[in-house]
C-alpha positions as CSV (number, residue, x, y, z in Angstrom):
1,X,11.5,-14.8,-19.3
2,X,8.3,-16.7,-20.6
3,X,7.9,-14.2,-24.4
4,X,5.2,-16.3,-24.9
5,X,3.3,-14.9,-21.8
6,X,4.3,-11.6,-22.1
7,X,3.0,-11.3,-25.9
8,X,-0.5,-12.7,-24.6
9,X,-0.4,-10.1,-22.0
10,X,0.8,-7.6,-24.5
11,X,-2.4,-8.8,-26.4
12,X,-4.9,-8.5,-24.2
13,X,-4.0,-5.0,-22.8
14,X,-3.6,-4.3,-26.7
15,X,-6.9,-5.4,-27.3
16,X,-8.8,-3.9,-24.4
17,X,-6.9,0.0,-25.2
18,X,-8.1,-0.9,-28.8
19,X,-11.6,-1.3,-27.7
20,X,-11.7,2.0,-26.0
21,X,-10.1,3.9,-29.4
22,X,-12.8,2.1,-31.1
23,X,-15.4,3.6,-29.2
24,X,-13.8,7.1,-29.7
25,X,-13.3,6.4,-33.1
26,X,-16.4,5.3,-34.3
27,X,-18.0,8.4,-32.3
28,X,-15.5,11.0,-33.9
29,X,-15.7,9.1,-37.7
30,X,-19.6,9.2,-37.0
31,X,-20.0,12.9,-36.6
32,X,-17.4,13.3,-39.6
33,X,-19.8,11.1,-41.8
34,X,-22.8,13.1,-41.0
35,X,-21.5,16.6,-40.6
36,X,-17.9,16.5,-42.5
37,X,-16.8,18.2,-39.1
38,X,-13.5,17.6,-37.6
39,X,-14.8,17.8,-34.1
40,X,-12.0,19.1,-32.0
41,X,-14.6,18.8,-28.4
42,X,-14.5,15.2,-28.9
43,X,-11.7,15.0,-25.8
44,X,-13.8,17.1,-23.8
45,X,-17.1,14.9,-24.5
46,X,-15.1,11.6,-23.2
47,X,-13.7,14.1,-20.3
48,X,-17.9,14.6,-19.3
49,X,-18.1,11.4,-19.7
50,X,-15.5,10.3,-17.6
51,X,-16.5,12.9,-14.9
52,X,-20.4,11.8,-15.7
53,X,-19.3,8.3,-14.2
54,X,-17.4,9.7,-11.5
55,X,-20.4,11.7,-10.7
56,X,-23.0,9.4,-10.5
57,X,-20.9,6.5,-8.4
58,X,-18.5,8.2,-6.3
59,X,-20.7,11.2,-5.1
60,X,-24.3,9.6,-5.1
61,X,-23.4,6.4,-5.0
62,X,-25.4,5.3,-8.0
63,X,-24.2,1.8,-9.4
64,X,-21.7,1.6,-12.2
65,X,-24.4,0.1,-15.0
66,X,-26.8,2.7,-14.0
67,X,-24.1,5.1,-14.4
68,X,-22.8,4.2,-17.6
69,X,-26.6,3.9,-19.1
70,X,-27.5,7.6,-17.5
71,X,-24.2,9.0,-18.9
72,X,-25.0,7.8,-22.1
73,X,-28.2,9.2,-22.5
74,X,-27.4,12.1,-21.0
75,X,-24.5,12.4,-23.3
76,X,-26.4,11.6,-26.5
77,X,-29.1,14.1,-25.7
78,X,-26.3,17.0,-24.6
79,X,-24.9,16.5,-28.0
80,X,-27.8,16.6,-29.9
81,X,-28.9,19.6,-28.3
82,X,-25.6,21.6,-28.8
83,X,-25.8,20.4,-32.7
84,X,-29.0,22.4,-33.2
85,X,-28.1,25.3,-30.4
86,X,-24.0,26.0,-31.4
87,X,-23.2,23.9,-34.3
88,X,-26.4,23.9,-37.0
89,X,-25.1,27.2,-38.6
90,X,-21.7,25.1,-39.9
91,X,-23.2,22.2,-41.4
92,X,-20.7,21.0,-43.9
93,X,-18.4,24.3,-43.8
94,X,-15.4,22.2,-42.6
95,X,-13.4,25.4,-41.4
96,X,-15.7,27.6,-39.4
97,X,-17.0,24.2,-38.0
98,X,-13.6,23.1,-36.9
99,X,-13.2,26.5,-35.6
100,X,-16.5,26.3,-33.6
101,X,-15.7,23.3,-31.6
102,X,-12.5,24.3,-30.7
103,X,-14.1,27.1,-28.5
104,X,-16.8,24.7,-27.7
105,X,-13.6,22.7,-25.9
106,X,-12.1,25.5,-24.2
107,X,-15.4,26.1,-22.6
108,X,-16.0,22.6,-21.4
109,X,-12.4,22.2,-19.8
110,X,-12.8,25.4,-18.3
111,X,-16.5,24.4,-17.2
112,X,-15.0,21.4,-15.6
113,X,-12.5,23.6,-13.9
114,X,-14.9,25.7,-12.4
115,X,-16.9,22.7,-11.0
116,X,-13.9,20.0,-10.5
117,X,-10.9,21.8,-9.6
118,X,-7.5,21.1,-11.7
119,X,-6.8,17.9,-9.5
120,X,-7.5,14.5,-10.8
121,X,-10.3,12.5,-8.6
122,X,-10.1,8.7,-8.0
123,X,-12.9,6.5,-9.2
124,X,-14.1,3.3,-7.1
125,X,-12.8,0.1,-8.6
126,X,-16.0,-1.4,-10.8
127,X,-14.8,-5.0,-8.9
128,X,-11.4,-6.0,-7.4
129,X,-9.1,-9.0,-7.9
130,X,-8.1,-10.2,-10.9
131,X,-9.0,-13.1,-13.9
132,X,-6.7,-15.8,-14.8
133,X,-6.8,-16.7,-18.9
134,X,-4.8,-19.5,-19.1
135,X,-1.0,-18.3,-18.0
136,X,-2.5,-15.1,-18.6
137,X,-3.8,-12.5,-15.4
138,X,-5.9,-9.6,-16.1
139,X,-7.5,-7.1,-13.4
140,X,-11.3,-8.3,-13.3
141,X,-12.2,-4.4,-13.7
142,X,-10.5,-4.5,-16.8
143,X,-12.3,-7.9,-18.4
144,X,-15.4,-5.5,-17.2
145,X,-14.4,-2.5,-19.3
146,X,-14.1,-5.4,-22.5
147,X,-17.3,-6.6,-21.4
148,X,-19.3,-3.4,-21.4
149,X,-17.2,-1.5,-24.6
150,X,-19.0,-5.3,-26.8
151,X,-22.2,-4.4,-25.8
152,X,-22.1,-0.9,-26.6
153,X,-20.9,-2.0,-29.8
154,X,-23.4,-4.2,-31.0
155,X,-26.3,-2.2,-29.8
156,X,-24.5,0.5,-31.9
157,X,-24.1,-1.9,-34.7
158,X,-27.9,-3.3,-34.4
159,X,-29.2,0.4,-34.3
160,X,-27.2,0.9,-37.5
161,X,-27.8,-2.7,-39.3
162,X,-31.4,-3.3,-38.6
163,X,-33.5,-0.3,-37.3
164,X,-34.8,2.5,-39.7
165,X,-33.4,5.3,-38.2
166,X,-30.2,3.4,-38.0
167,X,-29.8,3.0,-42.1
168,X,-31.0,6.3,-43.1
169,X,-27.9,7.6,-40.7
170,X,-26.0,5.4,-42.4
171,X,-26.6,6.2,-46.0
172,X,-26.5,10.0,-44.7
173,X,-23.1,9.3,-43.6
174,X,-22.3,7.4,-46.9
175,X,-23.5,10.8,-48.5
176,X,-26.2,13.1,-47.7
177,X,-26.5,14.2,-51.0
178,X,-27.8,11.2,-52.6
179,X,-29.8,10.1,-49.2
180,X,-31.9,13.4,-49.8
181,X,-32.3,12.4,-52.6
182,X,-33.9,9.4,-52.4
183,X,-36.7,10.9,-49.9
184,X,-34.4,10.4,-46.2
185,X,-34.5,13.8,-44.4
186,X,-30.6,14.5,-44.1
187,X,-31.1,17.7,-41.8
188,X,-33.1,15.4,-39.0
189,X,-30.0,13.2,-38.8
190,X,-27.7,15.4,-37.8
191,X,-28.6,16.2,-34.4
192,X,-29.3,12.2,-34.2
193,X,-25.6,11.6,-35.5
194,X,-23.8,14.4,-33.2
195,X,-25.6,12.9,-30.5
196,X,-24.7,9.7,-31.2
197,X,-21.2,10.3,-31.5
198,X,-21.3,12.6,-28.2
199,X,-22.4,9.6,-26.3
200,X,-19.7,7.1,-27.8
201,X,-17.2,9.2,-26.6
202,X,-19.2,9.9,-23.3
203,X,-19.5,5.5,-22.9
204,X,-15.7,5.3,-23.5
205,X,-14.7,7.8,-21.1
206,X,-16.8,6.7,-18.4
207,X,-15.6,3.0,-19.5
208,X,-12.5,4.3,-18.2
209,X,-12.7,6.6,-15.6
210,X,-12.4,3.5,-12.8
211,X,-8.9,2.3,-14.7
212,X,-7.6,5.5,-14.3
213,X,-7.7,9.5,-12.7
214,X,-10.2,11.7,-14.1
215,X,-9.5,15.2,-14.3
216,X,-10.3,18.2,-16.8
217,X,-7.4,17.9,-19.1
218,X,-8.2,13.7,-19.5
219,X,-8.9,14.4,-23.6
220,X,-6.5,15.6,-24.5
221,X,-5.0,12.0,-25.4
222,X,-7.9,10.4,-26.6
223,X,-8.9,13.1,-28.6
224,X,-5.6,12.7,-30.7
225,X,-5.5,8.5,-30.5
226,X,-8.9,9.0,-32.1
227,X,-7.4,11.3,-35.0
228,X,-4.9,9.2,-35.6
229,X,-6.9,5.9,-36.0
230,X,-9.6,7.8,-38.5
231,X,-6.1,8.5,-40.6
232,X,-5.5,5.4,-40.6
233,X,-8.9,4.2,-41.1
234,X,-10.4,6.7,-43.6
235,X,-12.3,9.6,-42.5
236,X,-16.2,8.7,-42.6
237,X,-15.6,5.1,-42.6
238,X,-17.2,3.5,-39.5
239,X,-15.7,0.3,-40.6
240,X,-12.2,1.6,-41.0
241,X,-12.4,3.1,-37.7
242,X,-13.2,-0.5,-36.0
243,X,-9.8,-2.4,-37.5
244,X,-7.7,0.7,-37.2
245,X,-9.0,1.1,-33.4
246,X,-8.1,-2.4,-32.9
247,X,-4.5,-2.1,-34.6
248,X,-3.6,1.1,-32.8
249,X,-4.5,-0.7,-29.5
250,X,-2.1,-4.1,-30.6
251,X,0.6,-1.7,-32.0
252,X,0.7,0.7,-29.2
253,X,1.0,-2.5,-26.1
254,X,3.6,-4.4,-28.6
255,X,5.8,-1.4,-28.9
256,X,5.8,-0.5,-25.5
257,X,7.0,-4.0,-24.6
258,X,9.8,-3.7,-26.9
259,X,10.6,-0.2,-27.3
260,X,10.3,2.9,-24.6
261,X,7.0,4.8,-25.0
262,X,8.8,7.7,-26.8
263,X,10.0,5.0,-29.5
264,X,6.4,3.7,-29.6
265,X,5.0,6.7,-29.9
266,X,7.0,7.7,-33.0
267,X,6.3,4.8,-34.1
268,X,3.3,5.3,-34.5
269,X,3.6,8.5,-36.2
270,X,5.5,7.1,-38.8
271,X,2.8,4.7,-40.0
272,X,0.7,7.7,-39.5
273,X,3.0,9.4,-41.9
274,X,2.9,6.6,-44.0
275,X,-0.6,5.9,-44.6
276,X,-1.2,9.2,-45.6
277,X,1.5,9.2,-48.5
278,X,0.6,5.6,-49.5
279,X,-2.7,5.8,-49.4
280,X,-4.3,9.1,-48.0
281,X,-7.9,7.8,-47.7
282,X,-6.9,4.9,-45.0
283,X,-7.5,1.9,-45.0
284,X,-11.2,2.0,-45.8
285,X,-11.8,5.3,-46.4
286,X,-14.0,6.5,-49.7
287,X,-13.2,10.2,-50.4
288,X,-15.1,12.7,-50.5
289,X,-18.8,12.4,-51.7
């Protein structure tokens, strides 16, 4: 048994999982920032998103780019539109908020359920074969996923370094109290950030709807990988998000080539656990504004 092969293939998988929490994460941290919403219908956005993809390939036979750029759109304009239609009344009240986008997910899985059925649906592959890195092999579709979740990334990251819009979302999430006043227009952003975040989790699910079965109840799992890497990254922190989505993703594929999934998974709980009595904010986290 080569260990050395194994922990590069443990590393790569690690990686590429990681990427996909990232996108949730940044998504879920995003909205948190903007709105201090815990947004329970973040599973069920990565859910449309992963049926969005299936959609678009499998039954019109669109191409996956296309698919993935319509799905994002589509996504980011959904979400801003249910901001201002559902969720504009609970602005910063935490509780009724959280409350509000529970029912908002009951009603897209069971939306799904009407349209979908319970059963999961198969995606066509992206591409077939597979890439060789070194002593390394990876399925190409996979090295596509990496591919795609980097671009996504740094247009996210552009948008937010360099364009207008960008930084005045930014300093909103940093807090809206002191963006409003300096002049930026806090309540414009919201929408903007919801939407944003909407779509992130949209990308990722349609990112992964050809590695594995897409059916209403996919977001479930997601949904609570991406709590558990703002915990450990600090709630509003974008940046926090990015290394803890990258850890989880290493932690997660190194346990489960050492340990049984039920051992990794409490695992990772008990870092979880951890980080919250050693340091509740996370890793990056600021507070409360």
């Amino acid at each position: 048994m080569d260990w050395g092969i194994l922990l590069g293939q443990a590393t790569v998988n690690g990686l590429i999982i990681g990427l996909l929490y990232l996108l949730m994460a940044v998504g879920f941290t995003l909205v948190f920032g903007v709105m201090r919403m815990v947004n329970f219908a973040h599973g069920e956005f990565y859910m449309l998103g992963a049926f969005g993809a299936y959609f678009l390939t499998a039954v019109l036979g669109i191409s996956f780019l296309p698919a993935l750029a319509i799905t994002f759109v589509g996504a980011v304009l959904f979400g801003a539109a249910v901001e201002v239609a559902i969720l504009k009344p609970f602005r910063h009240d935490e509780l009724n908020g959280m409350i509000a986008t529970i029912g908002l997910a009951m009603i897209l899985q069971n939306l799904a359920l009407m349209f979908f059925g319970p059963d999961p649906h198969s995606m066509p592959s992206v591409v077939r074969g597979a890439t060789t890195l070194g002593k390394i092999t990876v399925p190409t579709s996979r090295i596509y996923v990496v591919v795609f979740a980097l671009v996504v990334l740094a247009l996210l990251y552009i948008f937010l370094k360099h364009s207008r819009p960008g930084r005045a979302l930014r300093a909103v999430v940093e807090d809206f109290q002191i963006a409003s006043i300096q002049g930026i227009r806090s309540r414009i952003y919201y929408p903007l950030g919801f939407g944003i975040g909407v779509g992130l989790a949209a990308i990722a699910g349609a990112l992964m709807a050809p590695l594995f079965s897409v059916s209403p109840f996919v977001g479930a799992a997601p949904l609570l990988k991406a709590f558990i890497v703002v915990i450990l990254g600090g709630l509003g922190s974008i940046p926090g998000a990015a290394v803890a989505g990258l850890a989880l993703g290493l932690i997660e594929s190194y346990s489960s080539l050492f340990l049984s999934s039920s051992t990794a998974d409490m695992l990772i709980f008990m870092i979880v656990i951890i980080m919250l009595v050693v340091r509740p904010k996370g890793l990056l986290g600021h507070g409360e504004a």
